[in-house]
KEDO-474955 format. One record per residue (C-alpha): residue in one letter; x negated, y, z negated; residue number from 1. Coordinates in Angstrom, 3 decimals, padded with zeros to 6 digits. Each point is the difference from the previous one (the first is absolute). Layout:
BEGIN
<site res="A" x="X" y="Y" z="Z" n="NUM"/>
...
This chain:
BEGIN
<site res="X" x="000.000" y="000.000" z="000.000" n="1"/>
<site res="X" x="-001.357" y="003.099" z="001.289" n="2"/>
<site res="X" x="000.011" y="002.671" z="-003.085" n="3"/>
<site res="X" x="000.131" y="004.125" z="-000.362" n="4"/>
<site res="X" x="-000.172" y="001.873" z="-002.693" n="5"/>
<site res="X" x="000.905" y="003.397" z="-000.576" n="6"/>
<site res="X" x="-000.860" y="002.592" z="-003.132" n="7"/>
<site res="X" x="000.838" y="003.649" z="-000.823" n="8"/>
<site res="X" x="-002.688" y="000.819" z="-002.758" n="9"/>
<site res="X" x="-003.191" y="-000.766" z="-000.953" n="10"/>
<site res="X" x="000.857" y="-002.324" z="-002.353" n="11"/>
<site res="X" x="001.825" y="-001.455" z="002.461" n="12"/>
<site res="X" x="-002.297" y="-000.395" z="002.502" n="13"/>
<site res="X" x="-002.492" y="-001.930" z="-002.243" n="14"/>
<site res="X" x="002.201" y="-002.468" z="-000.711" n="15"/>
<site res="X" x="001.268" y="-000.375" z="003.684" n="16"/>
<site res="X" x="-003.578" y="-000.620" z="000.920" n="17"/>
<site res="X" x="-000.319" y="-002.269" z="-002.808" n="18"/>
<site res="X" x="003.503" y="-002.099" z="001.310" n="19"/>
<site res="X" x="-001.323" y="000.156" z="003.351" n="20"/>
<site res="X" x="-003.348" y="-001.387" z="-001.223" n="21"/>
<site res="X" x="001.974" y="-002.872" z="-001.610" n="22"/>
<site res="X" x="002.825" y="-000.671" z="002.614" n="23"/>
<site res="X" x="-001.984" y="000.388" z="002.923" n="24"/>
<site res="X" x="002.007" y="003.326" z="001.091" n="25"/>
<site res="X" x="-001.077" y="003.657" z="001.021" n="26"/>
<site res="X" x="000.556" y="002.636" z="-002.162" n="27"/>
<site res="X" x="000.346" y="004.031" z="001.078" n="28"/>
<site res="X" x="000.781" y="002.734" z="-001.547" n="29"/>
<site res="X" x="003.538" y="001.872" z="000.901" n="30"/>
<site res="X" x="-001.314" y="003.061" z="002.634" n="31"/>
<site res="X" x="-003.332" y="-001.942" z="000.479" n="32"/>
<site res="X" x="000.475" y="001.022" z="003.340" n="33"/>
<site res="X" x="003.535" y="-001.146" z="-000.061" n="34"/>
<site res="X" x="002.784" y="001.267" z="-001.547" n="35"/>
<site res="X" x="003.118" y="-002.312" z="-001.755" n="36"/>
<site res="X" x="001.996" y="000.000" z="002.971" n="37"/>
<site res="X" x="-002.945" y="-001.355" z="002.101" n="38"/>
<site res="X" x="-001.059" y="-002.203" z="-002.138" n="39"/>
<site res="X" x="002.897" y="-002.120" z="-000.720" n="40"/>
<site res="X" x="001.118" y="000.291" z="003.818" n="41"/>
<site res="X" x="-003.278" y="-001.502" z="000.926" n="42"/>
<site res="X" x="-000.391" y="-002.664" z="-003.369" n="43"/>
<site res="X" x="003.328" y="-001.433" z="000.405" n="44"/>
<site res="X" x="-000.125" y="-001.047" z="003.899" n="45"/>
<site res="X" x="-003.601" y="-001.435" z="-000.688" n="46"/>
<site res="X" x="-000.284" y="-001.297" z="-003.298" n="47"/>
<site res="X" x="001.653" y="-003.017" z="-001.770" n="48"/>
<site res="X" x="000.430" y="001.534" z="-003.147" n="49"/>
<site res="X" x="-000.073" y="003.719" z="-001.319" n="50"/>
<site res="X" x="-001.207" y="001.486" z="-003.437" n="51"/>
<site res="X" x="000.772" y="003.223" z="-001.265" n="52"/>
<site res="X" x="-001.854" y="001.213" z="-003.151" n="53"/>
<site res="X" x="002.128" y="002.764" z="-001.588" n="54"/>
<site res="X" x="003.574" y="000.765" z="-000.064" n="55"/>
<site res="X" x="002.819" y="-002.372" z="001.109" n="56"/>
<site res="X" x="001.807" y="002.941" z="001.262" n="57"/>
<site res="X" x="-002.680" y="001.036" z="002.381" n="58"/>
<site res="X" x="-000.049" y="-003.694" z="001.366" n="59"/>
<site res="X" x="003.846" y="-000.583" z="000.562" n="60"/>
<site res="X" x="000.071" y="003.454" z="002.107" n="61"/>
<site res="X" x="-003.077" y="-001.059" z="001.918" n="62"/>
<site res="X" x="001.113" y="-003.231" z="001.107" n="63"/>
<site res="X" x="003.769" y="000.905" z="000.421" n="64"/>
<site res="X" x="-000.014" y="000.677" z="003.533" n="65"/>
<site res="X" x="-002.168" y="-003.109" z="000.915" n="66"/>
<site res="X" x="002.542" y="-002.427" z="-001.906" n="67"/>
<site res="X" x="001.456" y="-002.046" z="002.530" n="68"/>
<site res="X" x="000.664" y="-004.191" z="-001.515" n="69"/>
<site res="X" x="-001.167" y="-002.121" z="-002.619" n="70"/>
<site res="X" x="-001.262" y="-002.292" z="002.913" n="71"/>
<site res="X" x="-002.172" y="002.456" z="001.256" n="72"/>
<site res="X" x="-001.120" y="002.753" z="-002.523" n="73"/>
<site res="X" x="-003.662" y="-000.569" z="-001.907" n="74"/>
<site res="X" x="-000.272" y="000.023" z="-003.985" n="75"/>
<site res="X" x="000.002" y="003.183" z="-001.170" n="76"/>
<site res="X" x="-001.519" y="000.424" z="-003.929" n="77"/>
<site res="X" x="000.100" y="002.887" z="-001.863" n="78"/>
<site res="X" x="-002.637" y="000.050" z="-002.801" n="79"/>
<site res="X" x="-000.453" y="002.836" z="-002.804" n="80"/>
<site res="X" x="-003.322" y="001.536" z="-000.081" n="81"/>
<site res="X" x="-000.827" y="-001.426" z="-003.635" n="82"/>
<site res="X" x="000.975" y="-003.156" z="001.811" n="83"/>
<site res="X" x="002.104" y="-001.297" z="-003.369" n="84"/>
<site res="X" x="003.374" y="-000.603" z="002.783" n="85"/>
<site res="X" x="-000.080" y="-001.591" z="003.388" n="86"/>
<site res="X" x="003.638" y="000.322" z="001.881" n="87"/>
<site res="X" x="000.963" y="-002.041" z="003.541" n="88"/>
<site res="X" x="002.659" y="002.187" z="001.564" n="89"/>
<site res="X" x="-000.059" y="-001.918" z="003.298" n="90"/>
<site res="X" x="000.051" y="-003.053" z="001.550" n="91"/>
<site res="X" x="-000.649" y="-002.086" z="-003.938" n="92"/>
<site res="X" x="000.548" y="-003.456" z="001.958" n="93"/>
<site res="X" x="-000.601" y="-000.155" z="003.347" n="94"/>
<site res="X" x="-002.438" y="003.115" z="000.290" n="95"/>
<site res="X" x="-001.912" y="-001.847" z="-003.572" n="96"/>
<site res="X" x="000.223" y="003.458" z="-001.591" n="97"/>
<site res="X" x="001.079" y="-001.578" z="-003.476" n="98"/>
<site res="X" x="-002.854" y="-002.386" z="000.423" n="99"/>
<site res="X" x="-002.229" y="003.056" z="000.873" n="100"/>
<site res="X" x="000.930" y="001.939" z="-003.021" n="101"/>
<site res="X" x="-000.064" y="-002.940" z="-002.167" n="102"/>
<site res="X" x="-004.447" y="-000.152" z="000.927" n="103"/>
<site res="X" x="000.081" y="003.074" z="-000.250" n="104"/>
<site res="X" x="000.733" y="000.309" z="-003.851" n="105"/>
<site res="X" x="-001.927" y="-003.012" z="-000.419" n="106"/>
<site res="X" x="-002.902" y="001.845" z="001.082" n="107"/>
<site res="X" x="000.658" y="003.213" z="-001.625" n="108"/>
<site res="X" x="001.381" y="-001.567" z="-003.067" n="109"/>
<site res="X" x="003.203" y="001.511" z="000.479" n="110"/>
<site res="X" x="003.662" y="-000.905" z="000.187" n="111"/>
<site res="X" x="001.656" y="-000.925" z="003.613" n="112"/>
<site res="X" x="003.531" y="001.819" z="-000.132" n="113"/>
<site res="X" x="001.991" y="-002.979" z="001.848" n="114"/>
<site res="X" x="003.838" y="000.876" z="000.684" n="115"/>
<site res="X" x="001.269" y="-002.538" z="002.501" n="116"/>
<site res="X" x="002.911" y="-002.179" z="-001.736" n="117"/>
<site res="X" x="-001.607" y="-003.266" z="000.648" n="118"/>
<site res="X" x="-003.295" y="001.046" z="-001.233" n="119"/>
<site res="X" x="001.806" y="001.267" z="-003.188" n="120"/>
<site res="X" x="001.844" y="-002.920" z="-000.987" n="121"/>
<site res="X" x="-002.726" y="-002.617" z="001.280" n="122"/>
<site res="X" x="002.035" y="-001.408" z="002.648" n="123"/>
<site res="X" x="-001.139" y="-001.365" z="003.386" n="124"/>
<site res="X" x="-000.438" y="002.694" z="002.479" n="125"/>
<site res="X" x="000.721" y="-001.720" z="003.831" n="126"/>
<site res="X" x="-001.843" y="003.069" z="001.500" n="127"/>
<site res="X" x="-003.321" y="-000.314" z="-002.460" n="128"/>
<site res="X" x="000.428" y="-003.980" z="000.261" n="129"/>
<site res="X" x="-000.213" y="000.491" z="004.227" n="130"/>
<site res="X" x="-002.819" y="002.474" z="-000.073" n="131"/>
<site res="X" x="-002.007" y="-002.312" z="-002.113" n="132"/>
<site res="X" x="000.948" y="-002.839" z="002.630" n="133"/>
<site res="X" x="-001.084" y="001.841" z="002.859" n="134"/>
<site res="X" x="003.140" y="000.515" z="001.525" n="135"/>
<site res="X" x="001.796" y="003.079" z="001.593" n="136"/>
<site res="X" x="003.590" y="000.484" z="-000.199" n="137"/>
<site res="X" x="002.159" y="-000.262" z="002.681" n="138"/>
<site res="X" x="003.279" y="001.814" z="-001.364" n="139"/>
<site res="X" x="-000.993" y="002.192" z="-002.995" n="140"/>
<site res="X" x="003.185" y="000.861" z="-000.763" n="141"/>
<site res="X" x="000.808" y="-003.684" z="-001.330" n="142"/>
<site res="X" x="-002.408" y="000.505" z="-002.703" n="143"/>
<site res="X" x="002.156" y="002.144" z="-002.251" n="144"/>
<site res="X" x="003.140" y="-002.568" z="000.594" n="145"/>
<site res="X" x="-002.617" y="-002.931" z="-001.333" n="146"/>
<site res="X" x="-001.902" y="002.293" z="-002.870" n="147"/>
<site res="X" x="003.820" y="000.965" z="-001.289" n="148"/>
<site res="X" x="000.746" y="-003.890" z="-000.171" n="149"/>
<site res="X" x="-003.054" y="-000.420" z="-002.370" n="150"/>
<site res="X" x="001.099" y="002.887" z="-001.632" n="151"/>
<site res="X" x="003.545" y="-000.738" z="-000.933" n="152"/>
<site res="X" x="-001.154" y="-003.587" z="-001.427" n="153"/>
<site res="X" x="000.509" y="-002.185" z="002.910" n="154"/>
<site res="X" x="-001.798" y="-002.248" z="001.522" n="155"/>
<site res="X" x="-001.581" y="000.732" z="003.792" n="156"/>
<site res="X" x="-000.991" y="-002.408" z="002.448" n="157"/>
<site res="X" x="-002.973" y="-000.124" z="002.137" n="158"/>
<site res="X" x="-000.504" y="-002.145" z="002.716" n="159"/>
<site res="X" x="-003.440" y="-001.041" z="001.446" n="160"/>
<site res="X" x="-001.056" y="-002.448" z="002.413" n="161"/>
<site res="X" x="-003.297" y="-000.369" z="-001.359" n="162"/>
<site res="X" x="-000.301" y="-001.302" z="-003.471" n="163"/>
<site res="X" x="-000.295" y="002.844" z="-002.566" n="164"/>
<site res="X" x="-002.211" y="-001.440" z="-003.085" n="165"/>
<site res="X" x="000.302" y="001.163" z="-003.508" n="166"/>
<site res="X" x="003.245" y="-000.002" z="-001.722" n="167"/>
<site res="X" x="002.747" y="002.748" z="000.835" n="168"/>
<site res="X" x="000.139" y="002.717" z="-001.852" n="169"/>
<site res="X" x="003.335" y="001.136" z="-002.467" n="170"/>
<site res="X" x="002.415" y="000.738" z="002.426" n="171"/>
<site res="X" x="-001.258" y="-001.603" z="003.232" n="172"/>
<site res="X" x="000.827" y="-003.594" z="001.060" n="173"/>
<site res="X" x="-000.527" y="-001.895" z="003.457" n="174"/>
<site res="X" x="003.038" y="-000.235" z="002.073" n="175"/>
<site res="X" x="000.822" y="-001.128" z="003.217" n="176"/>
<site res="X" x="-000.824" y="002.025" z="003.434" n="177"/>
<site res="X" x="004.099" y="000.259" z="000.407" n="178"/>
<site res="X" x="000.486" y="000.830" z="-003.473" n="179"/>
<site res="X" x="-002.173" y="002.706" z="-001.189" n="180"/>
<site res="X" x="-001.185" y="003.345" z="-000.709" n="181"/>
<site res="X" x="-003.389" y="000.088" z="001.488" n="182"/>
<site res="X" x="-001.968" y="-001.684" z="002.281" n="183"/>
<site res="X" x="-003.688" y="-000.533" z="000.698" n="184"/>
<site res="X" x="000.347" y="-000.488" z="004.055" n="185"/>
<site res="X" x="-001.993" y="000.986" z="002.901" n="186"/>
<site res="X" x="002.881" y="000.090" z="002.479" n="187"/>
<site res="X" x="002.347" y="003.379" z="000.831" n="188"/>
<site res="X" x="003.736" y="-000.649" z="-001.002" n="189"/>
<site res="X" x="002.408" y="002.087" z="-001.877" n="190"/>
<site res="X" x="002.642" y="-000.439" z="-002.316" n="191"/>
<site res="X" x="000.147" y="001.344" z="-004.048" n="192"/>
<site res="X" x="-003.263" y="-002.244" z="-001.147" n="193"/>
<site res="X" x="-003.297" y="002.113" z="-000.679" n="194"/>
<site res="X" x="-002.379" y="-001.113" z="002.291" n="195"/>
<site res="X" x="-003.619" y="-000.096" z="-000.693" n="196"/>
<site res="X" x="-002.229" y="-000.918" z="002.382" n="197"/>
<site res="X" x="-003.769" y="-001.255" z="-000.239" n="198"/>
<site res="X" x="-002.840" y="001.713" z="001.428" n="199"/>
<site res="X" x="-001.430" y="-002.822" z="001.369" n="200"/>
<site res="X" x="000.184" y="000.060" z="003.806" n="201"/>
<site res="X" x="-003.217" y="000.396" z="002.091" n="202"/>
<site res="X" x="000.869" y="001.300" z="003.946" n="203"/>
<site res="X" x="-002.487" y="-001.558" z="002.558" n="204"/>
<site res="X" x="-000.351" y="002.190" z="002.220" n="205"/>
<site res="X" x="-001.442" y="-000.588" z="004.323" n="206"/>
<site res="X" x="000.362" y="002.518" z="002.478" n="207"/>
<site res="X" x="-001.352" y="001.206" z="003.446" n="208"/>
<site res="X" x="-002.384" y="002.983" z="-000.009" n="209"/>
<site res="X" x="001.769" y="003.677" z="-000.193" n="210"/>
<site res="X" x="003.354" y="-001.874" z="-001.163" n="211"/>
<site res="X" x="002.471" y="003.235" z="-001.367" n="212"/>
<site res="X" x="001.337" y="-000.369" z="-003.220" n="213"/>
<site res="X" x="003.268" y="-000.156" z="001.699" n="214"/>
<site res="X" x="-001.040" y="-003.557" z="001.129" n="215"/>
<site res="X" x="-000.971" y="-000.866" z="-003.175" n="216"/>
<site res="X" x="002.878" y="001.236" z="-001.853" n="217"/>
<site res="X" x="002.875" y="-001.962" z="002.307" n="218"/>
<site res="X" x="-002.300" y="-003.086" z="-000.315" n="219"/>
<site res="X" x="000.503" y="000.457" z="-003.957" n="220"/>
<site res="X" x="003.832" y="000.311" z="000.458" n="221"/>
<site res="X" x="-000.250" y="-003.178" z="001.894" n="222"/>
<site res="X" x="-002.066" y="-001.852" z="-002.177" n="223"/>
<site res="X" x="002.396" y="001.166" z="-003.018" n="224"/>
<site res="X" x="002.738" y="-001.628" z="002.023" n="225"/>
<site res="X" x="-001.467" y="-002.910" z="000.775" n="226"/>
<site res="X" x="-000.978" y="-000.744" z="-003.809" n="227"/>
<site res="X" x="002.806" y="001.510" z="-001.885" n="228"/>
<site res="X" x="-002.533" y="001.783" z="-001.967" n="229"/>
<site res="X" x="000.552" y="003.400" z="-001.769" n="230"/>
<site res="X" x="-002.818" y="002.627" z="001.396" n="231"/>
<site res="X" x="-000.414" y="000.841" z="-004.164" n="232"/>
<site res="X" x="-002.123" y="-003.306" z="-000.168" n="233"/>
<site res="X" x="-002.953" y="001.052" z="001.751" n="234"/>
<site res="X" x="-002.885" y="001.337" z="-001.204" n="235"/>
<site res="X" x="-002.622" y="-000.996" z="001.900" n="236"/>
<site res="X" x="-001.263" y="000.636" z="004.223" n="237"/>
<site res="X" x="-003.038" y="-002.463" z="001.235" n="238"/>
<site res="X" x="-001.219" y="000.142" z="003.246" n="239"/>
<site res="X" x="-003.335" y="-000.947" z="001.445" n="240"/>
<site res="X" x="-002.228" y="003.108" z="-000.519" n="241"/>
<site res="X" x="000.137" y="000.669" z="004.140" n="242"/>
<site res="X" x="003.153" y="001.591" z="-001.511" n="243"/>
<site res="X" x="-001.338" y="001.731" z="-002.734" n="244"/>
<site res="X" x="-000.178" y="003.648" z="001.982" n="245"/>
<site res="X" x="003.172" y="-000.866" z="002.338" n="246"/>
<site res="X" x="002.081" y="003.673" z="-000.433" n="247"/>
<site res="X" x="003.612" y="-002.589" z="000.343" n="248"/>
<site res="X" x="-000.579" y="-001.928" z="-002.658" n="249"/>
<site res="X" x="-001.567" y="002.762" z="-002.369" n="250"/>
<site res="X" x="003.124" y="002.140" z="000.526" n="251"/>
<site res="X" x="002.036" y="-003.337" z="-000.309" n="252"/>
<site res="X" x="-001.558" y="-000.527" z="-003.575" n="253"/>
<site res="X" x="-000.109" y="003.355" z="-000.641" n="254"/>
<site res="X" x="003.910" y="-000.145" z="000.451" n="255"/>
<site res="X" x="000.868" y="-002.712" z="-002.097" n="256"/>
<site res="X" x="-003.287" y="000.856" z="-002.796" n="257"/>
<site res="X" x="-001.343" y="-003.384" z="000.462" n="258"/>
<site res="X" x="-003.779" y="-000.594" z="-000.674" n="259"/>
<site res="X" x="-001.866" y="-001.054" z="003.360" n="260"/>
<site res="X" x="-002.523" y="-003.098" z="-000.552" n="261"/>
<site res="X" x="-001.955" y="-001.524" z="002.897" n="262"/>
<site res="X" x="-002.382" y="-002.580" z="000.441" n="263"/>
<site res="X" x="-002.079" y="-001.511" z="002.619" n="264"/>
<site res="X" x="000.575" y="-002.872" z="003.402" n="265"/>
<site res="X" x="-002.840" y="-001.941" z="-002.118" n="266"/>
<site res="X" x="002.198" y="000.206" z="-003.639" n="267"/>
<site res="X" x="003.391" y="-000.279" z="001.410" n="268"/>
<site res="X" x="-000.782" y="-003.082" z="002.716" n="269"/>
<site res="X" x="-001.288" y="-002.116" z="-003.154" n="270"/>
<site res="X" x="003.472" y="000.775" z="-001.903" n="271"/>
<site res="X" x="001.139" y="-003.901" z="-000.209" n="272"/>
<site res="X" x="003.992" y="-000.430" z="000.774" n="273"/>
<site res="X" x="002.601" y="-000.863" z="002.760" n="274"/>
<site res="X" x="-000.564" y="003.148" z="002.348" n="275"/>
<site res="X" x="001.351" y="001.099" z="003.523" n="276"/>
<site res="X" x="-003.227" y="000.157" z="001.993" n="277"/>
<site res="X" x="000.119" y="001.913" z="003.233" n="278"/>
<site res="X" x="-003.498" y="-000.620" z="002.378" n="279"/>
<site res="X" x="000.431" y="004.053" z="001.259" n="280"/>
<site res="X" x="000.546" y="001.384" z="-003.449" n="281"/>
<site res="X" x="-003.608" y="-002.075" z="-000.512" n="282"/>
<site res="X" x="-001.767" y="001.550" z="003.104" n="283"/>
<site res="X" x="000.997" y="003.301" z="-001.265" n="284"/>
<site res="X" x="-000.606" y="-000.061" z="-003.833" n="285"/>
<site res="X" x="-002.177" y="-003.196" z="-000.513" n="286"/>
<site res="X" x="002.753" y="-001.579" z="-002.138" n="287"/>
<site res="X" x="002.970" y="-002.088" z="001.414" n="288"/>
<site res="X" x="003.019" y="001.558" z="-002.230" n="289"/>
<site res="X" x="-000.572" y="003.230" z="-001.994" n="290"/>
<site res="X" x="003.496" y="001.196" z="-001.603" n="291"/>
<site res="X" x="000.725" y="-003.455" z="-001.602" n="292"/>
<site res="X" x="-003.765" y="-001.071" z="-001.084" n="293"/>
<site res="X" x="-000.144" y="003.979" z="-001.267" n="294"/>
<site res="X" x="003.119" y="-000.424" z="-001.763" n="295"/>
<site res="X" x="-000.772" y="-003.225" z="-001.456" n="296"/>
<site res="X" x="-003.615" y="001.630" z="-001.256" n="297"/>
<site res="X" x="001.092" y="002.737" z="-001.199" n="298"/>
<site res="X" x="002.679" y="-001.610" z="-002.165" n="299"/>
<site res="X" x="-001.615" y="-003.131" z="-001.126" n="300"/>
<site res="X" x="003.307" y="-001.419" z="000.441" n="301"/>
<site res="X" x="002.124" y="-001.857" z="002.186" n="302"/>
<site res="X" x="001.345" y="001.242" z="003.146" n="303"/>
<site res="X" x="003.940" y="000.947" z="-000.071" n="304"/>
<site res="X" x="000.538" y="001.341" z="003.511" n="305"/>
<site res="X" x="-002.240" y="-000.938" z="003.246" n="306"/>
<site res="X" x="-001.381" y="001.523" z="002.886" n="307"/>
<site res="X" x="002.752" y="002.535" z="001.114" n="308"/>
<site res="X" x="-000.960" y="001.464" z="003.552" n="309"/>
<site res="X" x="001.041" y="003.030" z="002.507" n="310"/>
<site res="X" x="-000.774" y="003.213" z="001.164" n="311"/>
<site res="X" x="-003.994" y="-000.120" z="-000.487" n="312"/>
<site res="X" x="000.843" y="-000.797" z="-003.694" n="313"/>
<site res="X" x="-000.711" y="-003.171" z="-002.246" n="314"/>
<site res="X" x="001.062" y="-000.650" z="-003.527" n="315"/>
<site res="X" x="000.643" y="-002.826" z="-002.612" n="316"/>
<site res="X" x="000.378" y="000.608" z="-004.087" n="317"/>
<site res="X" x="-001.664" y="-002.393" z="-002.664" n="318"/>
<site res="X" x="001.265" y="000.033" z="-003.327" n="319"/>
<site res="X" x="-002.471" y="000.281" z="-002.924" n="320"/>
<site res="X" x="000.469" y="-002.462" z="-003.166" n="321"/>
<site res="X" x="002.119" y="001.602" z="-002.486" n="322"/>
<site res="X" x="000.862" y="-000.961" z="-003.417" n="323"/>
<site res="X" x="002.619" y="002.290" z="-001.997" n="324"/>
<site res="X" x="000.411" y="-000.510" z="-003.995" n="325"/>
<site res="X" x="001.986" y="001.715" z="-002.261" n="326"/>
<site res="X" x="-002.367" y="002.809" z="-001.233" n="327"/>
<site res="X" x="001.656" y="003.340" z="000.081" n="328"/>
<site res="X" x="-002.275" y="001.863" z="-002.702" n="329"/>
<site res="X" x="-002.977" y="000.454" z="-001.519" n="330"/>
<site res="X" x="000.300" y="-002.471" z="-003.109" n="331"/>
């Protein structure tokens, strides 16, 4: 998580640095050159997580006009200068701004001013429990129909193909894909369930020199289709590194703010596995297949969808291992 930190004061600013020394985040000083307005404009497009050291005033009219979903926003902190409070005021679960304030006062020997319900009353969190997992959400807007289940005493059901290990926590109890409240799924769908869905997807990615990102993008919509996957379970571009410069498939990556990783015809020909070898894409590249063996590589998984052809374009996904357990919180 990429970290900025902003002070007002002297006093401040030392123990900005001093957090930013710690957390691995860059401190400045409000006006040093930029102003409040600047800064938080700037911080909160770039930066997973934002602290302010001074007034939580100051920091809820800064951000205000960048607040757009609890999906999307970074952790914002504020901190007093004599560091004795640290308060998340956005994004606690999904952003990890509880979590964030919570180090914080361990550091600084303070107190971490929590307010979210679940937090308060120790129950299971779905949103902290997915973040922890890996997972993005699908439908935010189901969390608050499955946190206010918790909440009112009931029982919530989650669903998971994978086996989850650990024990459920109060309030949480298997159930049955049909019959339940969330689910851990890589697929789209809709309907009243939360979905959370795994980061786990790898895209291999072939392609012709000067191939637009226009190419690229309809082959993704194709290979989506073809696999039933959701496009929130990617993380991950390979390629062989001809590809690393291609302009396409940077803006393609760019688009979609998945990491690019490439390896060589050498590394990616001794990849073992059941592969659709082609003798051209050989006497162009030195390796037989590239977007399955790349995909395969890069996941150090099992392949999920194959070779997927057209347009100068070639792509298969690979899912990496995963293996979800109950933890939701720092014990």
């Amino acid at each position: 998580m990429t970290l900025r930190l902003l002070a007002f004061t002297d006093r401040g600013y030392a123990l900005a640095r001093s957090l930013a020394g710690e957390l691995e985040g860059e401190a400045a000083r409000c006006g040093a050159p930029l102003g409040l307005a600047e800064w938080t404009a700037e911080a909160f497009s770039q930066a997973g997580a934002l602290i302010f050291v001074g007034a939580a005033g100051i920091a809820v009219r800064a951000i205000a006009p960048h607040v757009r979903h609890k999906a999307v926003d970074p952790a914002v902190v504020v901190v007093d200068e004599a560091g004795r409070f640290a308060v998340p005021i956005l994004s606690g679960h999904l952003g990890g701004a509880n979590d964030l304030a919570r180090r914080i006062a361990a550091r600084l020997g303070g107190t971490a001013v929590i307010t979210t319900a679940t937090d308060v009353r120790g129950l299971f969190a779905v949103d902290e429990w997915a973040k922890r997992q890996n997972c993005r959400v699908q439908n935010p807007e189901a969390i608050l129909r499955m946190s206010s289940k918790v909440l009112s005493g009931e029982t919530a059901g989650i669903y998971s193909p994978w086996p989850i290990a650990g024990r459920p926590p109060e309030g949480v109890a298997l159930a049955a894909e049909h019959d339940c409240d969330a689910m851990l799924t890589l697929r789209r769908g809709s309907g009243d369930a939360l979905r959370l869905i795994p980061a786990i997807a790898v895209l291999g990615v072939g392609c012709r020199r000067g191939a637009s990102q226009a190419a690229l993008e309809r082959a993704f919509a194709g290979l989506l289709e073809a696999g039933g996957l959701s496009p929130l379970a990617f993380y991950k571009v390979c390629s062989i590194d001809l590809k690393q410069n291609e302009p396409g498939l940077l803006a393609f990556c760019e688009n979609h703010s998945l990491a690019l990783e490439t390896f060589s015809a050498q590394t990616l020909q001794a990849v073992e596995g059941d592969f659709s070898p082609s003798a051209f894409v050989r006497s162009v590249t030195g390796v037989d297949n590239v977007c399955e063996r790349a995909a395969a590589l890069g996941s150090g998984g099992t392949l999920t969808v194959k070779k997927q052809a057209g347009d100068g374009v070639t792509m298969a996904a690979a899912l990496a291992p995963f293996s979800p357990d109950w933890s939701w919180r720092d014990e």
